[in-house]
N, C-alpha and C positions, 0 to 999 in steps of 0.2 A: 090273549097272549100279552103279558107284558113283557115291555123292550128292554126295561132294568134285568130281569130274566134271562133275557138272550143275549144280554152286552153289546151286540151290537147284530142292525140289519141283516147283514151279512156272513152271520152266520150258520151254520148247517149240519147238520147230525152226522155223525160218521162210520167209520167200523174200523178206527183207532189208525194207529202209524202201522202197523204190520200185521194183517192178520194171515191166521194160516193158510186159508186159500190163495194167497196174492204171494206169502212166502211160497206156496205149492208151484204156481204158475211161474216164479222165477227159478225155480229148479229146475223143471220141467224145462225151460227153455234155456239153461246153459245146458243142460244135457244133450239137447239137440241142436246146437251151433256147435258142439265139441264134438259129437257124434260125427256132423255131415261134414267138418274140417276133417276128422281123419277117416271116415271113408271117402272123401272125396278122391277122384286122380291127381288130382293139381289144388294140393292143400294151400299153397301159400295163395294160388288167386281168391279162392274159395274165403278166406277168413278176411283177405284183403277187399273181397265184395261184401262179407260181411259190416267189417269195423266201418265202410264208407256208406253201405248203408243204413246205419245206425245211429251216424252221426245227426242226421236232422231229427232221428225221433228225440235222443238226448234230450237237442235244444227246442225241442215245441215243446218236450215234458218241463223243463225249466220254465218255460215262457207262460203254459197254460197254469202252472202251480203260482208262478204269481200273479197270474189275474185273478186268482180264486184269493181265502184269506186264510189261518192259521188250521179253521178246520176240516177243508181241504186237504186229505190225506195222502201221499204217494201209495199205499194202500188201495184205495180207490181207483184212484189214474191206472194202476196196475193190472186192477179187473177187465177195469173198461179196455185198456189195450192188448190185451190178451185174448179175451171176448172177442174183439173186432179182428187179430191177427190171425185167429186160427179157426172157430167155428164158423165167424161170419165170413171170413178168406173163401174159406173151402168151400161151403155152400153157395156164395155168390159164381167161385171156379165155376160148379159142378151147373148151373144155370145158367152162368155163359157158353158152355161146350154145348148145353140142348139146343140153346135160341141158335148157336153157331150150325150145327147140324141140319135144325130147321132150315134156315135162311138160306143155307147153301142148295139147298134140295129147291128151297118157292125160286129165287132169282135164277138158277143154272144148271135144270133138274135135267133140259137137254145135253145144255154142253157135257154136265158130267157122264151121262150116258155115252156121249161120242164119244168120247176122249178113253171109255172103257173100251167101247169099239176095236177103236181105232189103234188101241196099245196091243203088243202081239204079247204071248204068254213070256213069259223069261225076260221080258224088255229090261236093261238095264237104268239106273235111277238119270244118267244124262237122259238117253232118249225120252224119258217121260216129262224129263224136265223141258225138253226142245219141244216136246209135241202140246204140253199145257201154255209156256210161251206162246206159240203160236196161236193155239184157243185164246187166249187172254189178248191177244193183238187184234181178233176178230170182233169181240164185244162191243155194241155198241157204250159208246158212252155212256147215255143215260141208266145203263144199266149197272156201269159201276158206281156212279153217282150214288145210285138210289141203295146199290149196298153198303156203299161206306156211308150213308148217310145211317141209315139202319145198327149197323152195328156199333158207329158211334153211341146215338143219341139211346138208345133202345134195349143192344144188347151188353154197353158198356156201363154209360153214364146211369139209367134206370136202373139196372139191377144192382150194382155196388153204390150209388143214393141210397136207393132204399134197404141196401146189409148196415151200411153207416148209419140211417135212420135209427134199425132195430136196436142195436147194440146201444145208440146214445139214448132211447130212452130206459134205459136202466135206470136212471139219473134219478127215476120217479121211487125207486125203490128209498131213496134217503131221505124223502117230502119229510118236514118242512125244510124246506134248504134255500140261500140266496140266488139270486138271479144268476151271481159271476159265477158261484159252484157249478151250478146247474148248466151253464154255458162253459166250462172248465170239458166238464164231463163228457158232454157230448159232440166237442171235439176230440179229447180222449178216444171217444169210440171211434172216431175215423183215425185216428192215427194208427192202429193195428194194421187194418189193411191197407194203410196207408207203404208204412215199412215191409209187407209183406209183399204187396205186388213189387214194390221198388226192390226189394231183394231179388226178388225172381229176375226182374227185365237183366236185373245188374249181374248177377249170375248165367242169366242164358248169354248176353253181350260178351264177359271175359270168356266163358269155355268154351261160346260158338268160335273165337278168333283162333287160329292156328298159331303155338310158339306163345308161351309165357310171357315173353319182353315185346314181344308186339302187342297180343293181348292188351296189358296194362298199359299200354301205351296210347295204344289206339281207343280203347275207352274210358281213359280215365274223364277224358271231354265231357262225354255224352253223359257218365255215371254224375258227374255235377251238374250237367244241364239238365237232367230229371233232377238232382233235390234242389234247386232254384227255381223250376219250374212247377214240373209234376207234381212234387211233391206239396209246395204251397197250395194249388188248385185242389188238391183232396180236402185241405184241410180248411179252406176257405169256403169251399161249396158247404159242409158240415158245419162252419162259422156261420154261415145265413139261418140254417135250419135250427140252429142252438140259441140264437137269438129269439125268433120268433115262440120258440120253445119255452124260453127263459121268459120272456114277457106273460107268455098266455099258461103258466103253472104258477109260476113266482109271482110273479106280480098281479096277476089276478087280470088279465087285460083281456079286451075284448080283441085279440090277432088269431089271425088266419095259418095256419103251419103252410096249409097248400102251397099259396103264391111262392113260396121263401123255399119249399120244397123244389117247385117246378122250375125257378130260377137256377136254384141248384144243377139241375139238370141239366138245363139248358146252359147254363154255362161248362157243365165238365162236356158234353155231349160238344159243343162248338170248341173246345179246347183240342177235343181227341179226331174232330172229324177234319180241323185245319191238318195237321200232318197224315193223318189216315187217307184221306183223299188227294193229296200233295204225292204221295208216293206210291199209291194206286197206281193215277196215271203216268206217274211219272217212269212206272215199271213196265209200261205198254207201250213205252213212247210218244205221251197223249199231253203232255205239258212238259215244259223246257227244264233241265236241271237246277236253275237258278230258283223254281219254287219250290222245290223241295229241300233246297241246299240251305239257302237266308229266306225264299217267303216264309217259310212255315216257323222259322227263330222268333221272326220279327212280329210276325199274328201269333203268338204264342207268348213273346212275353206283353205286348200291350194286352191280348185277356187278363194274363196273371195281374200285370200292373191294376187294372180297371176291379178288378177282382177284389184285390188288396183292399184298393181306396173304397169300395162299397162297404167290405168289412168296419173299417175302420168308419164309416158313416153309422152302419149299423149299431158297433161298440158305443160310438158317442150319442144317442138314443137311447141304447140300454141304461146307459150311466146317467143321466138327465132324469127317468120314469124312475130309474131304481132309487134314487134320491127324493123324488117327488110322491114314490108310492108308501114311504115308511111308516108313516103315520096309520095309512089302510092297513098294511100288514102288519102291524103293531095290536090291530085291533080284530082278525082274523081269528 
């Protein structure tokens, strides 16, 4: 491979500015953000969860497009985020609800038998509600521990890792391509379900609230505090795995995906298990309001924070090898 040939390092094969698949997938999805605004009950919240949560995918698409270079196509980002919002969405859903199923049965395969017991036929949805309250005040601890532990690390962080995984190795389908493409791409891929679950939460948040003006009111908070939060953590766990990705295709390097995978994990699984288990007990009366209310803000944005700055170690590594390796890859 000569360099004069490819102009520069950095550059990467593509499937142009617009192709018709990528024009397909954006039709297809104003059609159904127009579709569920007017079927929706309460259209103006609906598009108003919409426009907010779309707006951080906007600006990652802008941000990832220029870490890439000219042949970096929006084209591409489009696949890749589409791929990740809806097939790997759903599939990752449809694997959370079994491990949910499971887990519920291994940890509280008694209590839920009581609790069917113990409900008379006709029971109305308070008394069920009072009578599972009170199961839930009975549990011991460590039993909720061990499921919010579970369902973080397990049935959250592992399964939507690994859908973000799938979808960012597409990236391989464009070989030969630079490192920053390649690293482009495969957070690309988490940004789909990235937008998609943050749609959902922000959607289930306004409609569950009674009253329009309260509604928006009440959650406008929280709808910012997932895309400053949640939303960076999606995208930064797939930032670890794009790197080592990008090193060990691109650059021809002897890296591990594992470690960079498992970190991933482990950092979205401790991201989701600080509030997940903050308001477990906090709904048992098993720890004091104040950690669910600022502890779990304050462990939540130092992950993010700490998250960031690793990325940002990582990026400055890629760009040092990817500098250092031209000449090999020149010669590839």
């Amino acid at each position: 491979m000569d360099a004069t040939d490819e102009g520069s390092p950095r550059q990467t094969q593509s499937s142009g500015p617009w192709s018709c698949q990528s024009k397909f997938f954006v039709i297809i999805s104003i059609v159904a953000v127009v579709g569920l605004v007017l079927t929706a009950p309460r259209k103006l919240l609906v598009l108003y969860a919409i426009v907010v949560a779309m707006i951080p995918m906007f600006i990652s698409v802008f941000v990832l497009r220029r870490m890439g270079d000219s042949a970096l196509s929006y084209s591409d980002m489009v696949e890749q985020i589409f791929f990740s919002a809806v097939p790997a969405y759903v599939c990752a859903l449809i694997v959370e609800l079994i491990l949910l199923v499971l887990s519920l049965s291994a940890f509280f395969s008694s209590e839920i038998r009581q609790l069917y017991q113990d409900t008379a036929p006709g029971a109305n949805q308070q008394e069920i509600y009072h009578k599972t309250q009170a199961l839930l005040q009975s549990l011991p601890v460590w039993k909720l521990v061990a499921f919010s532990m579970f369902t973080a690390f397990i049935l959250a962080a592992l399964t939507e890792e690994t859908a973000k995984l799938v979808v960012g190795l597409r990236f391989r389908r464009y070989l030969p391509m630079s490192a920053y493409n390649a690293l482009a791409l495969v957070v690309a891929g988490a940004l789909g379900l990235a937008t998609s679950e943050h749609l959902a939460v922000v959607l289930n948040q306004l409609l569950s609230t009674p009253g329009s003006e309260h509604a928006l009111l009440s959650s406008t908070g929280f709808v910012f505090f997932r895309a400053l939060l949640a939303f960076p953590v999606h995208l930064g766990c797939a930032f670890l795995v794009g790197v080592a990705l990008s090193k060990k295709t691109c650059l021809r390097q002897q890296v591990r995906v594992f470690p960079a995978f498992l970190m991933a994990v482990l950092v979205h699984g401790t991201f989701d298990v600080v509030g997940l288990l903050a308001l477990t007990l906090d709904s048992v009366n098993k720890a004091p309001h104040w950690v669910s209310n600022y502890g779990v803000v304050g462990m939540d944005v130092l992950i993010t924070v700490a998250l960031m700055l690793l990325c940002r170690r990582e990026y400055n590594s890629l760009t040092m090898n990817g500098y250092e390796n031209v000449d090999s890859l020149d010669e590839v």
